[in-house]
VEXKOL-327283 format. One record per residue: residue in one letter; x, y, z of N, C-alpha, C, O in turn. Coordinates in pm, whole numbers, plus 50000, padded with zeros to 5 digits. Last residue first. Layout:
! VEXKOL-327283
+---------+--------+---------+-------+---------+----------+-------+--------+---------+-------+--------+---------+-------+
| residuo | n.east | n.north |  n.up | ca.east | ca.north | ca.up | c.east | c.north |  c.up | o.east | o.north |  o.up |
+---------+--------+---------+-------+---------+----------+-------+--------+---------+-------+--------+---------+-------+
|       a |      X |       Y |     Z |       X |        Y |     Z |      X |       Y |     Z |      X |       Y |     Z |
...
+---------+--------+---------+-------+---------+----------+-------+--------+---------+-------+--------+---------+-------+
END
This chain:
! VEXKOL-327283
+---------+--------+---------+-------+---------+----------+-------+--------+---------+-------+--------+---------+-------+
| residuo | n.east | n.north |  n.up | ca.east | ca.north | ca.up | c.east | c.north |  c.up | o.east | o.north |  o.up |
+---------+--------+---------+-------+---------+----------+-------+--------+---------+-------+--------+---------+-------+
|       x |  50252 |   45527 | 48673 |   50348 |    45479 | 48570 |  50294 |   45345 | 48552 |  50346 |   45268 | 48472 |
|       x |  50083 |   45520 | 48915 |   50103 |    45635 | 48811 |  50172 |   45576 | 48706 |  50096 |   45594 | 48611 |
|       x |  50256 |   45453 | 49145 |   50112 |    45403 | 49101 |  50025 |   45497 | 48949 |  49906 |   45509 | 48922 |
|       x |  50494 |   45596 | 49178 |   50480 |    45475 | 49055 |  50342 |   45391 | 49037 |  50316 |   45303 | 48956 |
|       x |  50441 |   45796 | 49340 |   50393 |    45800 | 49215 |  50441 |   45685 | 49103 |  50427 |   45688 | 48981 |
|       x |  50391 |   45624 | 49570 |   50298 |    45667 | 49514 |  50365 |   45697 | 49370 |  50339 |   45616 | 49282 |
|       x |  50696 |   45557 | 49593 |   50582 |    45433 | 49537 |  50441 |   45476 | 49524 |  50360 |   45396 | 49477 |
|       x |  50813 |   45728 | 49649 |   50823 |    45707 | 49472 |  50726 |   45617 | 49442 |  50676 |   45590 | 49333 |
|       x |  50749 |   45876 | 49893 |   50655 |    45927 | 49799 |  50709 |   45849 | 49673 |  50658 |   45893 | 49570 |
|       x |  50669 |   45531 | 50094 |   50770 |    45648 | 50039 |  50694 |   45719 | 49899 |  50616 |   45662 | 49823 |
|       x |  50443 |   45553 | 50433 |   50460 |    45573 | 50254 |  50613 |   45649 | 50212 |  50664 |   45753 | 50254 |
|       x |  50411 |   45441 | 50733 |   50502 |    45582 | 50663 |  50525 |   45552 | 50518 |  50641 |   45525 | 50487 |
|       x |  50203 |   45455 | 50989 |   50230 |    45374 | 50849 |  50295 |   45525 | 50793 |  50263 |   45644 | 50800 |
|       x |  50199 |   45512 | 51339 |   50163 |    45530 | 51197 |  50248 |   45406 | 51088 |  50322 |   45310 | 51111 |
|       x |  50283 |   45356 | 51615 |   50158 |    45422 | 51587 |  50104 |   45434 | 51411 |  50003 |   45381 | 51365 |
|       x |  50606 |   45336 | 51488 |   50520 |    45401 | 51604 |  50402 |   45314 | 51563 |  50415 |   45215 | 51491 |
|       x |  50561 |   45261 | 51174 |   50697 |    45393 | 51240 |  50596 |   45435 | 51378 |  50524 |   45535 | 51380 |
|       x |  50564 |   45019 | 50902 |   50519 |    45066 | 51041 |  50644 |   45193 | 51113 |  50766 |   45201 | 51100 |
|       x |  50546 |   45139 | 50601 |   50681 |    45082 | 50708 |  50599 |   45131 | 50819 |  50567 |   45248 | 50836 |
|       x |  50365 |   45023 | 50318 |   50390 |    45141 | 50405 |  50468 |   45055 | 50523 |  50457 |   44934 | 50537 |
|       x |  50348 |   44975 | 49962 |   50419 |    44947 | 50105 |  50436 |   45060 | 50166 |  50488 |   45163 | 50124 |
|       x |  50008 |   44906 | 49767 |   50137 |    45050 | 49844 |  50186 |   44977 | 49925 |  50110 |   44900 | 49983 |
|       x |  49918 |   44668 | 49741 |   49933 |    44789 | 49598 |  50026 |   44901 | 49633 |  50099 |   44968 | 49559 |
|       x |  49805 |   44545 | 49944 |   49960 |    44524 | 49901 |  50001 |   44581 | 49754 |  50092 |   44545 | 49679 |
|       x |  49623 |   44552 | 50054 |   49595 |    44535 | 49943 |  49719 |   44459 | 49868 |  49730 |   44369 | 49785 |
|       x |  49680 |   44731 | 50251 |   49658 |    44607 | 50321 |  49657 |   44473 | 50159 |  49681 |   44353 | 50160 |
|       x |  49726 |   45002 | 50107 |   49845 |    44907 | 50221 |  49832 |   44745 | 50248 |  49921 |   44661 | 50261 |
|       x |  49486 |   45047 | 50003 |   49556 |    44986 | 49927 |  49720 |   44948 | 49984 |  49807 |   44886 | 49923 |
|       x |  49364 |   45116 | 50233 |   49316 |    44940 | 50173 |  49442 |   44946 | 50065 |  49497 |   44838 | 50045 |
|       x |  49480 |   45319 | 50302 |   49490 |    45183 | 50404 |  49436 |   45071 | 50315 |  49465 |   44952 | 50330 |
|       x |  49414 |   45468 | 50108 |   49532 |    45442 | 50143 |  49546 |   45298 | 50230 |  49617 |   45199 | 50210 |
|       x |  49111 |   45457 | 50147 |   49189 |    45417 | 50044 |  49310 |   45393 | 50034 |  49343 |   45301 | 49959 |
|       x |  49113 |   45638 | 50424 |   49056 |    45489 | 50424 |  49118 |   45453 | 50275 |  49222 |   45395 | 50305 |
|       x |  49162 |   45906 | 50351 |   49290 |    45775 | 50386 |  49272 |   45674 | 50429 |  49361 |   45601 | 50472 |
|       x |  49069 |   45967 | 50018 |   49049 |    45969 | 50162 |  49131 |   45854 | 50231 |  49159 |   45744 | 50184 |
|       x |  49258 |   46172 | 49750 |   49174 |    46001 | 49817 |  49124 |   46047 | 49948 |  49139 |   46165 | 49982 |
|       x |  49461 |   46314 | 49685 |   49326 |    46364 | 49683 |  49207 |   46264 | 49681 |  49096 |   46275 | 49628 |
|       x |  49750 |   46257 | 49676 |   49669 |    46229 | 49569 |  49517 |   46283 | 49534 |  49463 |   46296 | 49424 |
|       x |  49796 |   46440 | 49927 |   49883 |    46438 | 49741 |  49776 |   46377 | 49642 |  49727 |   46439 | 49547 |
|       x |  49611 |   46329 | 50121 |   49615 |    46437 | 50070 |  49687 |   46473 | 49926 |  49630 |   46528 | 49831 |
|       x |  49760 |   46066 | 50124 |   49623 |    46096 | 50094 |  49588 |   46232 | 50048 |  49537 |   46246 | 49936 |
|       x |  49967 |   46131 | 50207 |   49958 |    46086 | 50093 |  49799 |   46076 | 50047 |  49751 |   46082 | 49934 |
|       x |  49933 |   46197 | 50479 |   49991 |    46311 | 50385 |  49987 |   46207 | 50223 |  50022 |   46273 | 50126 |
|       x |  49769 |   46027 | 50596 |   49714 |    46140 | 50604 |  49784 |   46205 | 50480 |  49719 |   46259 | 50391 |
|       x |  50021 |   45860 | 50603 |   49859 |    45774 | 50544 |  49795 |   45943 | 50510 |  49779 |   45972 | 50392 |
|       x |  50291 |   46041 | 50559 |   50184 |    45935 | 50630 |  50074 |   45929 | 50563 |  50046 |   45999 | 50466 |
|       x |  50607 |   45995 | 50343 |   50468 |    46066 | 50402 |  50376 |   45938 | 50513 |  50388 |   45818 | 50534 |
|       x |  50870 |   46094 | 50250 |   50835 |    46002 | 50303 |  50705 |   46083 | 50387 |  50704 |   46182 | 50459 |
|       x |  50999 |   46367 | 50104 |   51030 |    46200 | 50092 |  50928 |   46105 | 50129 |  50891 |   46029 | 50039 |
|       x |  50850 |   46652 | 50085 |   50862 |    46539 | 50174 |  50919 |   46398 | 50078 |  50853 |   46351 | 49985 |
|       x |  50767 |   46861 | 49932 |   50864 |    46840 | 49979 |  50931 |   46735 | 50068 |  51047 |   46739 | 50111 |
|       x |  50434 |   46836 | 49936 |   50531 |    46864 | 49830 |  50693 |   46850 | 49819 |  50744 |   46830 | 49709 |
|       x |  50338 |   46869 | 50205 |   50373 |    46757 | 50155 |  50442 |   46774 | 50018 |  50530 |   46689 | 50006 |
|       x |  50599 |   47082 | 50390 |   50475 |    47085 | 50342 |  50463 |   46939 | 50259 |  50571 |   46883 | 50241 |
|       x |  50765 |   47150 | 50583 |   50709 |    47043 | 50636 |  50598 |   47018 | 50496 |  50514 |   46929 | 50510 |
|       x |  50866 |   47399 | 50519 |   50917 |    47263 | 50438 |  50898 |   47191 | 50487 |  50989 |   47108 | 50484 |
|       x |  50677 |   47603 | 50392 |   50684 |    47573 | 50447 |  50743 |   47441 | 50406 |  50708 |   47376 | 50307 |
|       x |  50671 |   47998 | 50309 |   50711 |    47837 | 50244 |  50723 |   47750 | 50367 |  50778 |   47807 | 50462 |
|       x |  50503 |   48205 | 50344 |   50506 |    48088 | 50396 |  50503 |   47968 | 50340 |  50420 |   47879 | 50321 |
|       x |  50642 |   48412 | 50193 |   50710 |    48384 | 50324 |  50708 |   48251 | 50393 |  50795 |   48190 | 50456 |
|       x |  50447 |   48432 | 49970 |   50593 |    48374 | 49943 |  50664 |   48311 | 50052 |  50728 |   48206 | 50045 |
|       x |  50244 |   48551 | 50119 |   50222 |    48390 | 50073 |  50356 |   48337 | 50063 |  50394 |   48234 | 50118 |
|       x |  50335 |   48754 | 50209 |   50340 |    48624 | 50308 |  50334 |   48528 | 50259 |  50384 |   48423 | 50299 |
|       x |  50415 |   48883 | 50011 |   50515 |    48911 | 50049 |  50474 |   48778 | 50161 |  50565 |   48704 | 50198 |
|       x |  50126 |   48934 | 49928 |   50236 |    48851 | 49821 |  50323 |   48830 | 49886 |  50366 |   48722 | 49847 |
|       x |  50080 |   49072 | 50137 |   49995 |    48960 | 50118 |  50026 |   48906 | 49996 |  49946 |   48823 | 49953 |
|       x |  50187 |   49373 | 50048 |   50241 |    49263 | 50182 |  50189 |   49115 | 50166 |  50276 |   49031 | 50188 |
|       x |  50040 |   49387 | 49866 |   50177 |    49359 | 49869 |  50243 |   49291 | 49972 |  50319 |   49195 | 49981 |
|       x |  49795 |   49463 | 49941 |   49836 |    49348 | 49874 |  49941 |   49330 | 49839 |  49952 |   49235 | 49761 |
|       x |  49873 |   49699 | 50130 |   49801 |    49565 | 50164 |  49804 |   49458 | 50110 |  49815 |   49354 | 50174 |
|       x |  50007 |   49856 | 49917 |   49993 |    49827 | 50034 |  50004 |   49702 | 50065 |  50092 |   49618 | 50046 |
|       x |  49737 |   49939 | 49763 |   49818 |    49878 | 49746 |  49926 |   49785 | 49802 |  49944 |   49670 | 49761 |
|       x |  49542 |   50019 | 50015 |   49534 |    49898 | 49953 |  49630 |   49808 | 49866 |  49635 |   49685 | 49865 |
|       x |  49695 |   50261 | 49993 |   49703 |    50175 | 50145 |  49623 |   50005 | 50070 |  49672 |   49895 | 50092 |
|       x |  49684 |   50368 | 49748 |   49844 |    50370 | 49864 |  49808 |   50265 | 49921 |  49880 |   50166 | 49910 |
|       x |  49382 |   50427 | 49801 |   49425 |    50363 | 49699 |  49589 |   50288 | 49753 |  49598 |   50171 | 49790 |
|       x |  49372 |   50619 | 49998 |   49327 |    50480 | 49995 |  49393 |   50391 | 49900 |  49453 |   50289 | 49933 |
|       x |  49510 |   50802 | 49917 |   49525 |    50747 | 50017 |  49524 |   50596 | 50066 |  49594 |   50512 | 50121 |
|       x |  49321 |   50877 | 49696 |   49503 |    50857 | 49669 |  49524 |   50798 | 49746 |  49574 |   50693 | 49704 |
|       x |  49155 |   50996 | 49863 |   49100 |    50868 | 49736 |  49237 |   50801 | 49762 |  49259 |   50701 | 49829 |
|       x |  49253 |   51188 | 49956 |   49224 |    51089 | 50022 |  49179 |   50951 | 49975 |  49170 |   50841 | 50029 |
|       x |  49307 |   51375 | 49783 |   49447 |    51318 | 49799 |  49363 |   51189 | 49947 |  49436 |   51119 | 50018 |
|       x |  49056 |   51450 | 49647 |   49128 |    51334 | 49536 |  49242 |   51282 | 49650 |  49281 |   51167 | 49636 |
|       x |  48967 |   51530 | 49836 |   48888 |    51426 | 49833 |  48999 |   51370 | 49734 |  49031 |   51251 | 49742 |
|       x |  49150 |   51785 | 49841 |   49136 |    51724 | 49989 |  49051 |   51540 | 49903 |  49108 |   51436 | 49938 |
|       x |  49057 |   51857 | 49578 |   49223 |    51831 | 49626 |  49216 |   51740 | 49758 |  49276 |   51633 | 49766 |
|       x |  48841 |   51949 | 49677 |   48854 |    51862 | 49549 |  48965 |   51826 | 49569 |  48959 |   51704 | 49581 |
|       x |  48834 |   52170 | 49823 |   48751 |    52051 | 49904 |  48767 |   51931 | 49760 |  48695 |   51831 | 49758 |
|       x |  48978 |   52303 | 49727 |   49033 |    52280 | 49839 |  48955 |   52189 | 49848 |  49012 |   52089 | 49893 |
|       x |  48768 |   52444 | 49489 |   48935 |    52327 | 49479 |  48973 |   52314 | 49625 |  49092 |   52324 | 49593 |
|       x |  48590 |   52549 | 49678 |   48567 |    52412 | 49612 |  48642 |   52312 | 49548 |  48630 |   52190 | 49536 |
|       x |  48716 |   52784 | 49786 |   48684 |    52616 | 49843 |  48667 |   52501 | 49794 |  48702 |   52389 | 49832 |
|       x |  49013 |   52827 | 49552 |   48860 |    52881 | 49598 |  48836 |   52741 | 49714 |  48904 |   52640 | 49727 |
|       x |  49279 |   52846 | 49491 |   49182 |    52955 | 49447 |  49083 |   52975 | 49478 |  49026 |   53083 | 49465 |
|       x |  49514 |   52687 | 49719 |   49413 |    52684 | 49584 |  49325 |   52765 | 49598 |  49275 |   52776 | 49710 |
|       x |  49725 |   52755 | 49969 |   49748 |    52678 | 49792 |  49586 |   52668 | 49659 |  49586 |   52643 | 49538 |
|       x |  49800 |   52990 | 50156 |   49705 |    52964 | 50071 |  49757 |   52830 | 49914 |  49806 |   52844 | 49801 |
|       x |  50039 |   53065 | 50277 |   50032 |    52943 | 50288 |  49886 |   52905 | 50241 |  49843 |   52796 | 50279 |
|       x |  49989 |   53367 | 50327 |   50167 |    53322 | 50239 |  50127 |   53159 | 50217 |  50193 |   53112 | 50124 |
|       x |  49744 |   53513 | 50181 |   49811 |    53468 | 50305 |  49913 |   53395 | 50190 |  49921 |   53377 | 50068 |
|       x |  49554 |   53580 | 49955 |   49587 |    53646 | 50065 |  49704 |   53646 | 50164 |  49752 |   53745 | 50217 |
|       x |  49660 |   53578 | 49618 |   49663 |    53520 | 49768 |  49637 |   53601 | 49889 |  49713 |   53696 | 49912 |
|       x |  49483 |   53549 | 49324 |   49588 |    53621 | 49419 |  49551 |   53601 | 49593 |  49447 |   53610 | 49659 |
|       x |  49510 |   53322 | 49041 |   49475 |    53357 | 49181 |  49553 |   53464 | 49254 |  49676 |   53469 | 49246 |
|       x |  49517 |   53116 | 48818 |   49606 |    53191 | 48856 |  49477 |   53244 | 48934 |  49362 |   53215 | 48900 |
|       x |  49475 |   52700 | 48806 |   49404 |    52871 | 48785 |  49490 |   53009 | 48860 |  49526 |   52986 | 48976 |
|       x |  49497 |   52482 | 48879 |   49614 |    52538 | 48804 |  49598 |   52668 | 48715 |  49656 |   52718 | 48619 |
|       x |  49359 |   52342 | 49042 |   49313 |    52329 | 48916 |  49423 |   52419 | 48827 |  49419 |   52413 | 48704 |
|       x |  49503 |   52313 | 49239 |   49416 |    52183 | 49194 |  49422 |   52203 | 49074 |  49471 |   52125 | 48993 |
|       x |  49695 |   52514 | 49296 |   49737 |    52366 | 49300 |  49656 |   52256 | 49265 |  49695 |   52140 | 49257 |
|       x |  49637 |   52812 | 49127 |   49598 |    52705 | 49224 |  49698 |   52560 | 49231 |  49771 |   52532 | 49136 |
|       x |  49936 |   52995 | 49204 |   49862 |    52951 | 49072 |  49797 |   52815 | 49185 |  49854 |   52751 | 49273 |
|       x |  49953 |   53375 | 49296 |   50020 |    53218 | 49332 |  49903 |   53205 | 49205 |  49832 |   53285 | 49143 |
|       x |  50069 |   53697 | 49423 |   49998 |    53635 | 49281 |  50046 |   53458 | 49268 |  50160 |   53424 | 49235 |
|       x |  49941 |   53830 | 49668 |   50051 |    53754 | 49644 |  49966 |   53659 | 49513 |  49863 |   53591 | 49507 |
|       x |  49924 |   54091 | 49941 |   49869 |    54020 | 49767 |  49916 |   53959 | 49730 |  50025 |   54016 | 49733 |
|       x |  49835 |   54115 | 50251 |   49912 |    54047 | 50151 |  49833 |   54029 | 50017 |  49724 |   53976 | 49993 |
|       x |  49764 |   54206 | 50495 |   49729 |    54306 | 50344 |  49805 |   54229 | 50255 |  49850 |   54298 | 50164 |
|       x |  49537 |   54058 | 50743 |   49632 |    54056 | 50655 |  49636 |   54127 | 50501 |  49551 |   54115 | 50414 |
|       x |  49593 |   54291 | 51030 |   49461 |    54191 | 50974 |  49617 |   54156 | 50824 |  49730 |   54201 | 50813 |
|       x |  49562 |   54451 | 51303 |   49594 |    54293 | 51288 |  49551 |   54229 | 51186 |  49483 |   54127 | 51201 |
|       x |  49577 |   54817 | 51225 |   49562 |    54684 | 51281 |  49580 |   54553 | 51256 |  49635 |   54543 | 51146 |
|       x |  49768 |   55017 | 51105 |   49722 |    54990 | 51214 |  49684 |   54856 | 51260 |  49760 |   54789 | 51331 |
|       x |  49891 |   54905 | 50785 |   49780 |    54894 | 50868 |  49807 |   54939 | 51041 |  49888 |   54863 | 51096 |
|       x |  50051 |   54868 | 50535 |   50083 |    54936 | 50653 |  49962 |   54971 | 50683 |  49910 |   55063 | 50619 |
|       x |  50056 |   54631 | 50270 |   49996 |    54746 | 50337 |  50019 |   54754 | 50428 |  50026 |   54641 | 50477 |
|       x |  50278 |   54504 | 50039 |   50246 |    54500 | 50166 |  50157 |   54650 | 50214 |  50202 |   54762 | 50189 |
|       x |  50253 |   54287 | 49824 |   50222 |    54413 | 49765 |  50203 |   54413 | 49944 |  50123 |   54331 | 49990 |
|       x |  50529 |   54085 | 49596 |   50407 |    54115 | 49743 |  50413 |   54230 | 49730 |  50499 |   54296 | 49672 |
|       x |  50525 |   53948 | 49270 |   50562 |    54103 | 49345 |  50475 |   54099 | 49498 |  50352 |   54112 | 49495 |
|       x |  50764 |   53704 | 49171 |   50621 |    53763 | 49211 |  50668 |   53868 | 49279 |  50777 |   53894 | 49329 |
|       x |  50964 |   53601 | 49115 |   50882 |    53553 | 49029 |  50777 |   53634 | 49096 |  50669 |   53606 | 49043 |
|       x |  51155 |   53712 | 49319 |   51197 |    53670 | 49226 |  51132 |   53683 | 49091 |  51180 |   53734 | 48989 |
|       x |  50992 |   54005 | 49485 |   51048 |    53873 | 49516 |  51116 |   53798 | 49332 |  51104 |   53873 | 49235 |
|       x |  50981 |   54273 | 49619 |   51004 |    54236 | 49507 |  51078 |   54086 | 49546 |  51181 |   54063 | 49611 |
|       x |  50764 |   54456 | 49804 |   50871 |    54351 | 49832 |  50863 |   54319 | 49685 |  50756 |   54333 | 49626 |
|       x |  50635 |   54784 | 49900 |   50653 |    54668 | 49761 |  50764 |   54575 | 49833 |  50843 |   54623 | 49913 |
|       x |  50417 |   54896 | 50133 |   50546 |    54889 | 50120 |  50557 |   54787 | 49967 |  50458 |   54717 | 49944 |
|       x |  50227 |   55185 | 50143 |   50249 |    55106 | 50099 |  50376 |   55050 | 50103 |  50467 |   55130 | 50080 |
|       x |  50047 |   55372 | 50443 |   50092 |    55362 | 50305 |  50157 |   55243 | 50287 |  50164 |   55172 | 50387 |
|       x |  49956 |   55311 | 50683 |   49871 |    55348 | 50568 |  49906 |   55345 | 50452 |  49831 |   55322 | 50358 |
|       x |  50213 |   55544 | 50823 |   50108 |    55444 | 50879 |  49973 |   55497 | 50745 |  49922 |   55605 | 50714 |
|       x |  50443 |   55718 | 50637 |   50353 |    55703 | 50721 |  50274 |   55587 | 50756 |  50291 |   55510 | 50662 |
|       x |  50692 |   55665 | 50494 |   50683 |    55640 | 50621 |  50615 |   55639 | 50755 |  50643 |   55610 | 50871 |
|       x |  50659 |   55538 | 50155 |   50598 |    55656 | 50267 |  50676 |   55612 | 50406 |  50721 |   55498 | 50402 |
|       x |  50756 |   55302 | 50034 |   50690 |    55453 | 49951 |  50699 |   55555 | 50047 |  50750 |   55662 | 50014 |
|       x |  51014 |   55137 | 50085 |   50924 |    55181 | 50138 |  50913 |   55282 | 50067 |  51007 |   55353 | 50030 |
|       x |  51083 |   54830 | 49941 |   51130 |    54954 | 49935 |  51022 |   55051 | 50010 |  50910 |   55017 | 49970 |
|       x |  51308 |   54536 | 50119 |   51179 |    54603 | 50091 |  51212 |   54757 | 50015 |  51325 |   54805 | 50017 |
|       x |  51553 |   54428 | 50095 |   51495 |    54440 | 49967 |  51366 |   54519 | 49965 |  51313 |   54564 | 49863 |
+---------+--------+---------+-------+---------+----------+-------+--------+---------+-------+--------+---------+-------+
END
């Protein structure tokens, strides 16, 4: 597709691309003759390119693009973060938990109600709660707590 003007060294070659025209110079040396009519990517200002992999018009959109896509970054990664940290709370269902229990100890009924488990024990000894010796512990069924309630 190229068309060449000249065949001397110096003159001009045109590439005709779809949506844009490259404008190629025939140089002797190593440098780049590309014109290439692109549109910034920050600010969406028309521009002509030097190089094939230029995306924005000046430094100061490069250094604005660079700070918004690291903001962005952050932002991603916090999201992120609290997602996963919905994703454990849910995870840690636990079915030892007292909410789920039939049958609790002095400790776990204490905790349901929000007593200290010296109160539990007086109200065992009290004969206001039956607790079933099991070992070592006293084992509450949870209906007779909450029929202290009714």
């Amino acid at each position: 597709m190229p068309k060449s003007v000249g065949s001397e060294i110096g003159e001009m070659m045109h590439h005709i691309a779809p949506r844009c025209t490259i404008t190629l110079h025939k140089a002797p040396f190593m440098s780049s003759n590309l014109y290439i009519p692109k549109t910034c990517k920050h600010c969406g200002n028309a521009f002509t390119a030097r190089t094939t992999v230029t995306k924005y018009c000046s430094d100061i959109c490069a250094k604005r693009a660079y700070k918004a896509r690291k903001r962005n970054e952050k932002v991603q990664a916090t999201l992120e973060e609290t997602i996963q940290q919905q994703k454990e709370i849910v995870n840690d269902y636990n079915p030892n938990a007292v909410n789920n229990k039939d049958f609790l100890s002095v400790t776990e009924a204490s905790q349901l109600i929000g007593v200290s488990r010296w109160t539990i024990q007086r109200m065992i000894q009290q004969g206001r709660l039956k607790a079933v010796p099991f070992g070592r512990k006293h084992i509450v069924a949870r209906w007779q707590i909450e029929n202290l309630f009714n």
